[in-house]
C-alpha positions as CSV (number, residue, x, y, z in Angstrom):
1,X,-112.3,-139.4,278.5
2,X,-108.8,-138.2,278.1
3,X,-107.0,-137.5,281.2
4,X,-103.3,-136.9,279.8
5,X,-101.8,-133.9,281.1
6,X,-98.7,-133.5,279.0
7,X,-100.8,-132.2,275.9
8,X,-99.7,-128.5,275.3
9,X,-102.8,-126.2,273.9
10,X,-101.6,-123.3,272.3
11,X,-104.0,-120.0,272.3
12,X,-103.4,-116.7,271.8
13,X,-99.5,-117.0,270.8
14,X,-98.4,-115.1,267.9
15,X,-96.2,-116.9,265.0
16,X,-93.3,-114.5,266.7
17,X,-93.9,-115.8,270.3
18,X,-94.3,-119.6,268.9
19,X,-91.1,-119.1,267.2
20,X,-88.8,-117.7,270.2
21,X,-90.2,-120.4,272.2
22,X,-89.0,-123.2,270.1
23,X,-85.9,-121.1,269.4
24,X,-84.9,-121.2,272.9
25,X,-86.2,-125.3,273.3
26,X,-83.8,-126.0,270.4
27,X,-80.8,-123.8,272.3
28,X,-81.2,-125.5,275.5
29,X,-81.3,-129.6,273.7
30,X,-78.2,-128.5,272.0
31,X,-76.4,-126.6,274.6
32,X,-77.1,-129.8,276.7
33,X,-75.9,-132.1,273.6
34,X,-72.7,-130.5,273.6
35,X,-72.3,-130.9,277.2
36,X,-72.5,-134.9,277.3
37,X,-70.5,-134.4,274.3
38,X,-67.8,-132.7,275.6
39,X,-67.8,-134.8,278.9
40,X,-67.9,-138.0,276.7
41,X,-65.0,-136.8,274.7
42,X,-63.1,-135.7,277.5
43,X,-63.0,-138.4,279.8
44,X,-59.8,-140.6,278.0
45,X,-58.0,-137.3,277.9
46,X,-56.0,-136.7,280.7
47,X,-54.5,-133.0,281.4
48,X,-52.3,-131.4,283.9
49,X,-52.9,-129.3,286.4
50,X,-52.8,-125.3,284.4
51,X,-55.1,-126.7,282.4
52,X,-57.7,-128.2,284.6
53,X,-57.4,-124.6,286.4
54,X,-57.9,-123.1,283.1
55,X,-60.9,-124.7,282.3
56,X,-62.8,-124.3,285.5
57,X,-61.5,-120.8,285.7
58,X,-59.7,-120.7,288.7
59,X,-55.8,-120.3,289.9
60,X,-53.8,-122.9,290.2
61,X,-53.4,-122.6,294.2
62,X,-57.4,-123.0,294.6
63,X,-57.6,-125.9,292.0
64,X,-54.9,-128.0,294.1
65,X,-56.7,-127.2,296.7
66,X,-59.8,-128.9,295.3
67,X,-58.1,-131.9,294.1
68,X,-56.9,-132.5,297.6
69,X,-60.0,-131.9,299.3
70,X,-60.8,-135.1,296.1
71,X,-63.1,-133.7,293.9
72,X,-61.5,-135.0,291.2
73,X,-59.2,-138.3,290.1
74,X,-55.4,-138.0,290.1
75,X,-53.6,-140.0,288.1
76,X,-50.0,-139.8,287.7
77,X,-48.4,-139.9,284.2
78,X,-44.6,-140.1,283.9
79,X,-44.1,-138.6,287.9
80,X,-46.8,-136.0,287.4
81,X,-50.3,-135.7,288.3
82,X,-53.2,-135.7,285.3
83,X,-56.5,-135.2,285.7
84,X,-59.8,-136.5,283.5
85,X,-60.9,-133.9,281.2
86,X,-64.5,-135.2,281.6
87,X,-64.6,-134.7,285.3
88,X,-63.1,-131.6,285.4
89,X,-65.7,-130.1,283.1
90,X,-68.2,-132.2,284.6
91,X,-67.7,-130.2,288.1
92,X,-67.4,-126.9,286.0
93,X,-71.1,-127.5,284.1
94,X,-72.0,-128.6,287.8
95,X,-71.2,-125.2,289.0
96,X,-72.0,-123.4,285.7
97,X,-74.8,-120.5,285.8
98,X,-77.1,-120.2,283.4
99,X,-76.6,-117.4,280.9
100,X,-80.2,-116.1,279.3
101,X,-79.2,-115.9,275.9
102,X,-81.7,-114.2,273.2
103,X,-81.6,-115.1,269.8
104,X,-81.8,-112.8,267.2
């Protein structure tokens, strides 16, 4: 007697349905691939401050506010402050809503 639930049993779904289903599995796995990629990629690059604001989309006042309060590392690079590309965009995809996308 089988008592696994993870088996998936498919009735009543049309080739279309089938195929936006897997279209949008596929589109989450490689949203979220790009993601750890990015983050993996980022975190030996350090950037200044403009930057960091840039990419989570905020002004600079609010951002040093943020990085007082210590969400991120500082590190200080030739008398000015630098900040990890990976954990900035780590907070930003921590923050990030979720936009329903629909493939065509």
């Amino acid at each position: 007697m089988n008592t696994n639930t993870d088996n998936i049993i498919l009735h009543n779904v049309t080739p279309e349905q089938l195929k936006t289903m897997l279209q949008e599995l596929i589109q989450e796995e490689v949203e979220q691939m790009f993601t750890k990629l990015q983050e993996t990629m980022g975190e030996d690059d350090l950037i200044s401050t403009g930057t960091a604001s840039r990419l989570l989309g905020v002004c600079t006042k609010k951002f040093r506010v943020l990085a007082e309060l210590g969400y991120f590392d500082v590190y200080s690079h030739l008398k000015e402050r630098r900040f990890s590309r990976g954990g900035i965009l780590r907070y930003r995809n921590q923050y990030k809503l979720k936009k329903r996308r629909r493939l065509q």
